[in-house]
C-alpha positions in Angstrom: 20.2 -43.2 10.3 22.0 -46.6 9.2 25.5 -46.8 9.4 27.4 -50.0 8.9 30.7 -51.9 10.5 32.7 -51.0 8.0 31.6 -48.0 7.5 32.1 -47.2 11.4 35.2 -49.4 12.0 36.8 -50.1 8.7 38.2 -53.5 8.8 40.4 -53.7 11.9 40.2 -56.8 14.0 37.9 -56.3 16.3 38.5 -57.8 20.8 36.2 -59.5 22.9 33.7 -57.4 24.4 34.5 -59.0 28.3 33.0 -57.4 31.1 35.4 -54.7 32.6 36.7 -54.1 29.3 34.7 -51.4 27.3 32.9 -48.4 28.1 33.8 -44.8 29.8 32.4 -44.0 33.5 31.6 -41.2 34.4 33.2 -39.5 37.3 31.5 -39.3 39.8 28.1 -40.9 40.6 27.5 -44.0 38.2 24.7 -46.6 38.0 24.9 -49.7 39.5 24.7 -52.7 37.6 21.1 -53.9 38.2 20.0 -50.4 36.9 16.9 -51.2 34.4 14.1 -49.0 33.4 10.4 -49.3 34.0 7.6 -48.2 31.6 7.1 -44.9 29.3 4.5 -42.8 29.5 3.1 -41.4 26.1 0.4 -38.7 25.2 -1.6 -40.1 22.0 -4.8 -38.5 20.4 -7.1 -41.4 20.3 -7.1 -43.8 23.2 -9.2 -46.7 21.8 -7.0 -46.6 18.6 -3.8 -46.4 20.1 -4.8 -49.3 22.8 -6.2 -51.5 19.6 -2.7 -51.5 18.1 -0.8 -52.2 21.0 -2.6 -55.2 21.3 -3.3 -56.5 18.3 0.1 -55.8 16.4 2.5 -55.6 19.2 0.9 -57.9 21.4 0.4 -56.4 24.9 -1.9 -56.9 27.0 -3.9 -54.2 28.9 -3.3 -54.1 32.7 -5.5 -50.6 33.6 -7.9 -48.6 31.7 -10.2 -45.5 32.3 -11.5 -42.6 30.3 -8.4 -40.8 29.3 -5.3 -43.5 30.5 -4.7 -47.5 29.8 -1.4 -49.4 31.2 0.1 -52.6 29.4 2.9 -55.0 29.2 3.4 -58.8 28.3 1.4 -61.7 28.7 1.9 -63.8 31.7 3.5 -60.3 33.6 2.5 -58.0 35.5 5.0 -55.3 34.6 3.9 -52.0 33.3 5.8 -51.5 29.6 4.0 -48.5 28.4 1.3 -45.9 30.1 -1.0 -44.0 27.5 -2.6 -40.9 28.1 -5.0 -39.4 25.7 -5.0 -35.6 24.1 -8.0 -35.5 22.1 -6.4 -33.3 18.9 -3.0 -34.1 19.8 -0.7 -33.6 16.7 1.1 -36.4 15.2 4.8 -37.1 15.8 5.2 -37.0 12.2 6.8 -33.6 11.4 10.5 -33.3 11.8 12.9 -31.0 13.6 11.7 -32.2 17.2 13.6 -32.8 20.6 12.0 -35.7 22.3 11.3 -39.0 21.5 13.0 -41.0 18.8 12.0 -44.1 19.7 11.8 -47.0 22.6 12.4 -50.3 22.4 10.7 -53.4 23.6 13.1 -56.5 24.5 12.2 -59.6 24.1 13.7 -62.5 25.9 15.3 -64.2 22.9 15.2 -64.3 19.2 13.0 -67.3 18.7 10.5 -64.4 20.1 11.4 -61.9 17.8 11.2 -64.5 14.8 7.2 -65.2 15.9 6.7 -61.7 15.9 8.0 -60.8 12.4 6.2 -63.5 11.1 3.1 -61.9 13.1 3.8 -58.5 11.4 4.5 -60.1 8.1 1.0 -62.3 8.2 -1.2 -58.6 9.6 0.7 -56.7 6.7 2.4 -55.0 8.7 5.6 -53.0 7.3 8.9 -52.7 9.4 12.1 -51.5 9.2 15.1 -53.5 10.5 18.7 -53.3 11.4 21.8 -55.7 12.7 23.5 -53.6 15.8 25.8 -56.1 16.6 24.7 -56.2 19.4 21.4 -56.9 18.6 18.5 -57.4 15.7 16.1 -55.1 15.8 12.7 -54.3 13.8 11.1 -50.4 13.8 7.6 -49.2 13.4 5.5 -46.2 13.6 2.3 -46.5 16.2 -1.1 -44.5 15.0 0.8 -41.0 16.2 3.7 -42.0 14.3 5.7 -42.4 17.9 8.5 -44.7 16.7 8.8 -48.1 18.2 11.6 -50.9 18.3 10.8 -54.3 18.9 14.6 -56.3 19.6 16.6 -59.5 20.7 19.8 -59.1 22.0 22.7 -61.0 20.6 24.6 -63.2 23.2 26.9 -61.3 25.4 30.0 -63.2 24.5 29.6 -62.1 21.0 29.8 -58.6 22.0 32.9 -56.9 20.2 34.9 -53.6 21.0 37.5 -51.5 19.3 39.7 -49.9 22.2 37.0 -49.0 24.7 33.8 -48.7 22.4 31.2 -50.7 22.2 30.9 -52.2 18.4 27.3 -50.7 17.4 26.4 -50.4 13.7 23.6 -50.8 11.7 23.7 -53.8 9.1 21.1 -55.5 7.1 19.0 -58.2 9.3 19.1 -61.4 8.0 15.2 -61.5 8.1 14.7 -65.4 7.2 17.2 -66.4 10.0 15.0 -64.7 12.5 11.7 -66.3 11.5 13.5 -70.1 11.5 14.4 -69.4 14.7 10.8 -69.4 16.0 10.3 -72.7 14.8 7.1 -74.2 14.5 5.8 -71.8 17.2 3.1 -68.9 16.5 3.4 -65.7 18.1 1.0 -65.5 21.3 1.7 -61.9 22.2 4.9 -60.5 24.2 5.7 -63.3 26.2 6.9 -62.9 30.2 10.2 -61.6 30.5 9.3 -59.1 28.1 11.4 -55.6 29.2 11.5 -52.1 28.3 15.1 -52.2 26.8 16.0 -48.6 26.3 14.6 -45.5 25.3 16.4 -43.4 22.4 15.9 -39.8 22.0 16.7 -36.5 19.9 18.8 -34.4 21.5 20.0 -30.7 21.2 23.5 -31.8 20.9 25.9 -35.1 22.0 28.0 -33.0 24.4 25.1 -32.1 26.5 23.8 -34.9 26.4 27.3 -36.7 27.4 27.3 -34.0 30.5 23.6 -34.6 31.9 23.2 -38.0 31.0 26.3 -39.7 31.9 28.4 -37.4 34.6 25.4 -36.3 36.6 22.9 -39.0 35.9 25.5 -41.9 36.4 25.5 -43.8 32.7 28.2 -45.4 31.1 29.3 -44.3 27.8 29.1 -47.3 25.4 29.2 -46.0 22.6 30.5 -42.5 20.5 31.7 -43.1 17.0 28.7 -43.6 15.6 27.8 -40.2 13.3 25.7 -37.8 15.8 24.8 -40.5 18.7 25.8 -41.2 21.6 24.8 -44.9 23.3 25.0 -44.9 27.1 24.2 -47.8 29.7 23.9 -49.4 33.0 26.0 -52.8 34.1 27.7 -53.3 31.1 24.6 -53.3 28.5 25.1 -51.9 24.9 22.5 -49.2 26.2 19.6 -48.3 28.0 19.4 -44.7 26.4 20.7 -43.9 23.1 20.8 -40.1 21.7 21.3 -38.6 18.5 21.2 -34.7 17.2 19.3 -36.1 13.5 16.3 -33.9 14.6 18.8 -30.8 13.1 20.2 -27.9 14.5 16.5 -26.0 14.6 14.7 -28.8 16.3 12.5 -27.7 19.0 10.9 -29.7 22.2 7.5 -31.4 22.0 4.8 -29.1 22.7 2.3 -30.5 25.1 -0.3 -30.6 22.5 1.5 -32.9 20.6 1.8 -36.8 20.4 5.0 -37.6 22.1 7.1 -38.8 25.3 5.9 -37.7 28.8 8.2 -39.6 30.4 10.3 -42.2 31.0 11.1 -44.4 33.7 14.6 -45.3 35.4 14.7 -47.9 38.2 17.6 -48.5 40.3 17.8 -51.0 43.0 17.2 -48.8 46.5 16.4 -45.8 48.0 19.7 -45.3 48.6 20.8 -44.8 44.7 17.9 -42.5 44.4 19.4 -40.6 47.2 23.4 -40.6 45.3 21.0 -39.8 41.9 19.8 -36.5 43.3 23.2 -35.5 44.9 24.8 -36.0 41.8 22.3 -33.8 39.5 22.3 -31.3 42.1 26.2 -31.0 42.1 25.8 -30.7 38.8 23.2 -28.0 38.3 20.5 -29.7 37.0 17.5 -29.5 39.4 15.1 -32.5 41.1 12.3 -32.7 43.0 11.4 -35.8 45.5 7.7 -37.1 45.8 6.0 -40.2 46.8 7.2 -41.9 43.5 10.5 -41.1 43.6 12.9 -38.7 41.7 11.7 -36.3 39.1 14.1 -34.6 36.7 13.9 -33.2 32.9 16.8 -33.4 30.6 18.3 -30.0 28.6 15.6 -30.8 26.1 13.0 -30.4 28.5 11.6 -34.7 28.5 10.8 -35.9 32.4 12.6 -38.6 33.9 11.4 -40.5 36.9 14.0 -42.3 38.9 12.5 -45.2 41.2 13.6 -47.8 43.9 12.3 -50.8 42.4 10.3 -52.9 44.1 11.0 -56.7 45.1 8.5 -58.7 42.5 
């Protein structure tokens, strides 16, 4: 759903987006500022296919493989972006009215990056969507489940704007050229290192839930409300690690496990300790937790797992 500035914000000047000065905390438990997340896992009905696309058009680079899983991420990294796991006969994402994934969204570490891989896309044929969030430029595709996929840059922080406490978020038209010239003479490799699972953005039952278990017993900021049936929460000050929107429609219905779609997703926060004030603060809440080796497990209102990890030192 695109919605522009002036659409959103009409055409009232606009501050400085400067740290301290934009977002709503929650009230309790909140996130500290060197929150990022870790890889998604995704369920998709043919392995070999799904693994061929990832590399060839978004560039990854397998890490693990056996019969029924594969791991990849950049080039040059060793971080996990996205875990597969096949479902021979899994549906496709395709068909409306689902609670799940919307889409997530791979940052790279500048636009010269982003401008090598649209010319990449544009050279295999490829055909994108695209949008201007401010706070970002961004480019949208569908993988062969139809699981939705952004591919981003993020804007310099100082250019980061807020009216009152809100985030400025919209959706404008890229300017598409400007992005290619900034790659230069370069050609796109793959996702380079320093290549980063951004955020993840999902269909939700409704906003205020989502407000409730997402930011007052998980621990994100709000960033973000005005836009029409989203809500865009963060970490540390960033325009958002998890967006959620209610466009699935008042019917929608979670993701069947026989169905392309998002296993999980992947939250990691700097210690133990956090984990510990994570799972204190869902508990208080209501929302139950369970503890194993590999840290926190949890499922939104919706019913789509979370895993909340210490990260370890690299």
């Amino acid at each position: 759903m695109g919605v522009t500035t002036s659409e959103l914000y009409g055409d009232g000047p606009p501050q400085p987006a400067l740290p301290g000065t934009y977002g709503q905390s929650p009230r309790g438990f909140r996130l500290p500022e060197n929150t990022r997340l870790g890889p998604v896992r995704l369920r998709v009905s043919d392995l070999d296919r799904s693994v061929s696309y990832y590399e060839s058009v978004l560039g990854m680079r397998p890490t693990g493989r056996d019969a029924a899983h594969a791991s990849l991420g950049a080039h040059g990294d060793n971080r996990v972006l996205v875990e597969l796991e096949e479902h021979k006969g899994a549906g496709s994402a395709a068909r409306r009215g689902r609670l799940g994934l919307f889409h997530f969204a791979i940052l790279l570490p500048d636009r010269g990056s982003l401008g090598q891989f649209v010319r990449h896309l544009g050279e295999q044929g490829v055909h994108a969507g695209a949008g201007d969030h401010l706070v970002s430029e961004a480019f949208y595709l569908q993988d062969p489940d139809d699981l939705g996929i952004e591919v981003y840059a993020d804007r310099p922080r100082d250019t980061w704007r807020r009216v009152g406490r809100e985030l400025m978020i919209s959706t404008d038209p890229v300017d598409v050229g400007a992005v290619v010239q900034a790659a230069g003479d370069a050609r796109w490799t793959g996702m380079p290192a320093g290549t980063v699972m951004g955020h993840v953005h999902l269909h939700v039952g409704d906003i205020q839930g989502a407000s409730a278990f997402f930011s007052e017993a998980l621990g994100f900021d709000r960033m973000a409300w005005s836009y029409p049936g989203a809500l865009f929460m963060g970490a540390g000050g960033y325009h958002h690690h998890l967006g959620t929107n209610t466009w699935a429609g008042p019917g929608a219905r979670p993701t069947k496990p026989d169905e392309a779609g998002l296993i999980e997703w992947t939250i990691e926060v700097p210690d133990a300790r956090t984990v510990d004030a994570a799972a204190a603060s869902l508990a208080g809440a209501g929302f139950d937790a369970t503890r194993d080796a590999s840290g926190l497990r949890t499922r939104d209102p919706w019913g789509t797992a979370i895993r909340l990890v210490a990260a370890r030192a690299e």
